[in-house]
N, C-alpha and C positions, 0 to 999 in steps of 0.2 A: 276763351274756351277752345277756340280751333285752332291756334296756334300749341295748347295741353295735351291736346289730340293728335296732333301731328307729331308732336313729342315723341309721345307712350309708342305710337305707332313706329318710329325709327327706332326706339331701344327694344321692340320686341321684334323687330329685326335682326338685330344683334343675340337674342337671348337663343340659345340652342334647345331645340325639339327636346322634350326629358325621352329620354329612352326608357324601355320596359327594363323593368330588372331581371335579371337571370335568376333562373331554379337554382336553387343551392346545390340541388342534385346534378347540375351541368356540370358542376365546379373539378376541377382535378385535381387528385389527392395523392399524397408523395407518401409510403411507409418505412422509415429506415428504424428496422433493428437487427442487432447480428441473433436473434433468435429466430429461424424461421415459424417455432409454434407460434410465439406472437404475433409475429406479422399476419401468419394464416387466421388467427384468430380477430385479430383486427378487421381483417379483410372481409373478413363472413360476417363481420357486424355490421359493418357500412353498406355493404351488398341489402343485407338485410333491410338498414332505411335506407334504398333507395338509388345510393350511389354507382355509379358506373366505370368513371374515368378516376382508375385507380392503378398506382403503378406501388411496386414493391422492388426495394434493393435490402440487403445483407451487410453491402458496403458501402461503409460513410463517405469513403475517400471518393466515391462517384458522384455523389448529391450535388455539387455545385455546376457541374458541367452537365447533369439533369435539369438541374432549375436553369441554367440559362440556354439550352435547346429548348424549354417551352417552361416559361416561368408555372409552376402550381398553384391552386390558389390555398391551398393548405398544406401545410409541411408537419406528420406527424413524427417527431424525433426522440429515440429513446435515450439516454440520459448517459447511460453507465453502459461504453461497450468497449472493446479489447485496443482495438488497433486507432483509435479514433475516435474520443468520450461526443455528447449530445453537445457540450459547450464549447472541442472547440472546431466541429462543423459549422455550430451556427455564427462562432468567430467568423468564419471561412467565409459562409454565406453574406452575413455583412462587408465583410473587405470587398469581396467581389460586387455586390450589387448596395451600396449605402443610399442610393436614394428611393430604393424599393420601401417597398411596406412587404415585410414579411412575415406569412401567416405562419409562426412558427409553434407548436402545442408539442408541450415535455411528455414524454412517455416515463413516469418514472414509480419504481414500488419502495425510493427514497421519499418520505415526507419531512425530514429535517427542514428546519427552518432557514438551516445554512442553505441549501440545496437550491430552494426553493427561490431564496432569495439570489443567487448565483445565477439561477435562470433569468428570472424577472430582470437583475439585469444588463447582462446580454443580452435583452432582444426579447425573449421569448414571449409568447400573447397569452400561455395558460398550460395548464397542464391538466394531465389526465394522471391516474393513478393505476397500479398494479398491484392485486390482478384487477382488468377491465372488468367495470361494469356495465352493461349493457344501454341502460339507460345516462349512466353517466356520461359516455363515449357521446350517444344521440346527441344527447342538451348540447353538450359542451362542444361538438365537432358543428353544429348546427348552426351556436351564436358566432363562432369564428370564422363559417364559410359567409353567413350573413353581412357580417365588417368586414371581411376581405370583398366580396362584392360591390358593395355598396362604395367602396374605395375605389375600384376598378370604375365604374359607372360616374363618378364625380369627375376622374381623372380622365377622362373621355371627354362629358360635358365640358372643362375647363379646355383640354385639348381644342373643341371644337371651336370655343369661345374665345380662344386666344386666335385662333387659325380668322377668323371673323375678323376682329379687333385690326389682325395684322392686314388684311385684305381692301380694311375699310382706312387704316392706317395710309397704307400703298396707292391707295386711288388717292388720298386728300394731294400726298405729297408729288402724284403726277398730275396732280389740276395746277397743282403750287409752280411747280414747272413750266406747263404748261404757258400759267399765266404768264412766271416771269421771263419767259422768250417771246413769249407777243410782244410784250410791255418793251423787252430789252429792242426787237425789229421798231418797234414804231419811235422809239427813240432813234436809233438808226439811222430811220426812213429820213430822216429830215437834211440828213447831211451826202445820204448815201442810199438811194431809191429802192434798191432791192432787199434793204437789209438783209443780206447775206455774208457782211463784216462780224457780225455777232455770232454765227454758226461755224465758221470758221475755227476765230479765235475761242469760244470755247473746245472745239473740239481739237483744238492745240492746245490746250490749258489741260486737257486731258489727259494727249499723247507726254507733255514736260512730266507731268505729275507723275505719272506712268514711272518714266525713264529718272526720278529724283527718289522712289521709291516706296511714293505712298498707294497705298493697299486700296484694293476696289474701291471700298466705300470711299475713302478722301477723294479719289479722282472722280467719281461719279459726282461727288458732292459740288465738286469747282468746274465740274461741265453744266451742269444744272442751274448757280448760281453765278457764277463768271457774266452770260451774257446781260445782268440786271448794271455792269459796272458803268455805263453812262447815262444811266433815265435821266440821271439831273438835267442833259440837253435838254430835256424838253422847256426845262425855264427859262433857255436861254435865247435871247430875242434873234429872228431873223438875221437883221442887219448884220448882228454880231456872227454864229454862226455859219452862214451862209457866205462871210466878207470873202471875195475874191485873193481879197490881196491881207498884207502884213496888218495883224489887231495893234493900235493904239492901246497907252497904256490903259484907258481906260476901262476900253474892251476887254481887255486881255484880264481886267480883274472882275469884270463880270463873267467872261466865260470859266474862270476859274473857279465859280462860284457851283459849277454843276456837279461839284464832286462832295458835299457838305448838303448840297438838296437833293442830292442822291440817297445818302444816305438817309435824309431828313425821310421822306418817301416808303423808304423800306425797313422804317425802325417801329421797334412796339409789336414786334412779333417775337415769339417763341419757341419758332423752330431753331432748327441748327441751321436748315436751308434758307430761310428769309435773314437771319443776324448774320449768315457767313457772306451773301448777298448784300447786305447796308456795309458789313467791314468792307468788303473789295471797292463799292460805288467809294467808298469815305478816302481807301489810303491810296489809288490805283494809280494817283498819280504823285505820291513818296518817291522820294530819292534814296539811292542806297547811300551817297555824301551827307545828307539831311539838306539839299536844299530843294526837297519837293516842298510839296503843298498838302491841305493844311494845315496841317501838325508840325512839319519839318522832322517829322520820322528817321532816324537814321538805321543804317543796316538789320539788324537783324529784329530789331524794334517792329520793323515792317513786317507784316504777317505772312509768311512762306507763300499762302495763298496770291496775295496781290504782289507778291515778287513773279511770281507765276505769269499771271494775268501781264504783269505792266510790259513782258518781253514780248510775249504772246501778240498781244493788242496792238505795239511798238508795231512790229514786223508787219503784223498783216496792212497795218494803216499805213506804213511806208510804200508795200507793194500793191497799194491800190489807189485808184484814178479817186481826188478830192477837186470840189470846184476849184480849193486854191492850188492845187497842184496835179500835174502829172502822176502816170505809176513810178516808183521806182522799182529798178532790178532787183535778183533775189542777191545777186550780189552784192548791189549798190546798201542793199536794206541791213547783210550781214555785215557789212564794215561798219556801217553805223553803231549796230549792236557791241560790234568788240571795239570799235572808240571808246564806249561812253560805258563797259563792263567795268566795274569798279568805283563807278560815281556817278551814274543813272541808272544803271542795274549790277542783281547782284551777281558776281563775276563766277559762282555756282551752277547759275539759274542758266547764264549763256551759255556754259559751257554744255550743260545737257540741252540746251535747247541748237546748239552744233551737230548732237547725235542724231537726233530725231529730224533735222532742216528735213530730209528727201520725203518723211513720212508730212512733216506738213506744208508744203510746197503741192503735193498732190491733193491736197483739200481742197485747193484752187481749181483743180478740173474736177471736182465730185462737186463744189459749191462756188460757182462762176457769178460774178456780178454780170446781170442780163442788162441789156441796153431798155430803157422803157420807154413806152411812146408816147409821145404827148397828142 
């Protein structure tokens, strides 16, 4: 029972306030005919029930650049006029505004079935007939401003309810983050105490993406998920690790083993961020010859993404202090890079990642490995 409660209680969270409906009389009303009697006549009737917010033109060729300076909620259009017939304004009106709902009601003293039907369909919500009658004009301008309303107020609540949804959307996918750069530093931590190799290299995975061409969202995507690509370390025993010196082979297939429970780890989700997270931990160590690991993935078989990552990651881990090794230079790390461009990375990926060196080189003083104290 309290956990049904807790339920109901979050989804009427998300559910939007019903708002009051609007007086039909708030409503604003558009009269196009090239008769000024009629129109005047028109206008004295609506006055009459009630209406206020009433605009009058002559000319048709004006009515669209009316409705989109302040859309109407009723559009009374007369049917048969000289320079500009009722059908094909409300052609006009539809091209210009097609995903609108358009209150549009025929003005016509045509009752042919041809006519009639010509309106209905293009568009039109109903018609009124000539000459007005008083009562008729009421009912019928009454029930149109009522649906047009009522559409208005839905498309609001919906508005409001998507704005929600998407809010509630945006926090889950920055916990998701969140997590997984905790998750990705305390894998880290074990080899490299400040985990601050993780922060880097994603935010080098960003600036490559950047400069390779992909648009906000992919590079936000691979800054987000990038740092999840070594959790599998955490399975990986001390000894192994931590070894000072050159792994045995038997070592060396256990440690290889971290990129297969990496993925293990971060699969069975169904985001874009958590599955594009389990690919990089999976291929991050593919070869663009095909003699990485696991797969033995070759070129472009390997995901853009972890071609991304595998230079990114390369570099920073060459240019920083490991128990088994010294730093090496920015130099020393970019020869490495273009040795092995073309049969450990892809000879694409290096090259823009040549452009961008001075911007992530300075990553290095915004995100320093601090000395820790024991």
């Amino acid at each position: 029972m309290g956990q049904s409660s807790s339920n109901t209680a979050g989804n009427e969270e998300l559910m939007p306030e019903t708002p009051e409906i609007m007086d039909v009389h708030d409503g604003r009303i558009l009269i196009v005919d090239d008769n000024p009697v009629n129109t005047a006549l028109m206008e004295k009737i609506l006055r009459h029930e009630g209406y206020t917010q009433i605009d009058v033109t002559c000319k048709p060729v004006k009515v669209v650049e009316m409705y989109r300076l302040d859309p109407y909620d009723l559009v009374l259009l007369d049917v048969h006029m000289p320079t500009m017939n009722g059908l094909q304004v409300l052609a006009k009106l539809r091209e210009a505004f097609p995903d609108d709902y358009l209150p549009v009601v025929m003005l016509t003293a045509d009752h042919s079935d041809e006519t009639r039907n010509q309106c209905l369909s293009a568009g039109a919500k109903d018609f009124i007939g000539k000459p007005f009658d008083r009562t008729e004009v009421a009912l019928r301008v009454r029930n149109i401003m009522e649906s047009r309303l009522l559409h208005k107020e839905l498309k609001i609540q919906n508005e409001e309810l998507e704005e929600r949804v998407h809010e509630r959307t945006q926090q889950l996918y920055e916990a998701q983050s969140k997590v997984i750069e905790c998750l990705g530093k305390a894998a880290e931590y074990r080899d490299n105490e400040t985990g601050m190799h993780v922060i880097r290299m994603s935010q080098s995975c960003a600036l490559l993406a950047q400069e390779l061409g992909l648009d906000d969202e992919q590079c936000e995507l691979i800054l987000r998920a990038s740092p999840m690509h070594d959790i599998g370390k955490i399975a990986i025993p001390d000894d192994v690790l931590l070894k000072p010196g050159i792994l045995n082979t038997q070592e060396w297939e256990t440690m290889k083993t971290h990129s297969e429970v990496g993925a293990e780890i971060l699969s069975g989700y169904d985001t874009e961020l958590m599955q594009t997270a389990a690919e990089i931990a999976r291929t991050h160590h593919e070869r663009w010859d095909g003699k990485g690991y696991p797969d033995g993935l070759k070129g472009e078989e390997i995901p853009l993404y972890t071609r991304i990552v595998s230079v990114c990651d390369v570099f920073d881990a060459l240019t920083s202090e490991r128990p088994y090794k010294k730093a090496w230079s920015v130099k020393e790390a970019m020869d490495y890079l273009n040795a092995h461009s073309g049969t450990q990375f892809d000879p694409m990926v290096v090259e823009a990642f040549v452009r961008v060196l001075d911007k992530v080189v300075s990553l290095r003083y915004r995100f320093p490995d601090l000395t820790v104290m024991h």
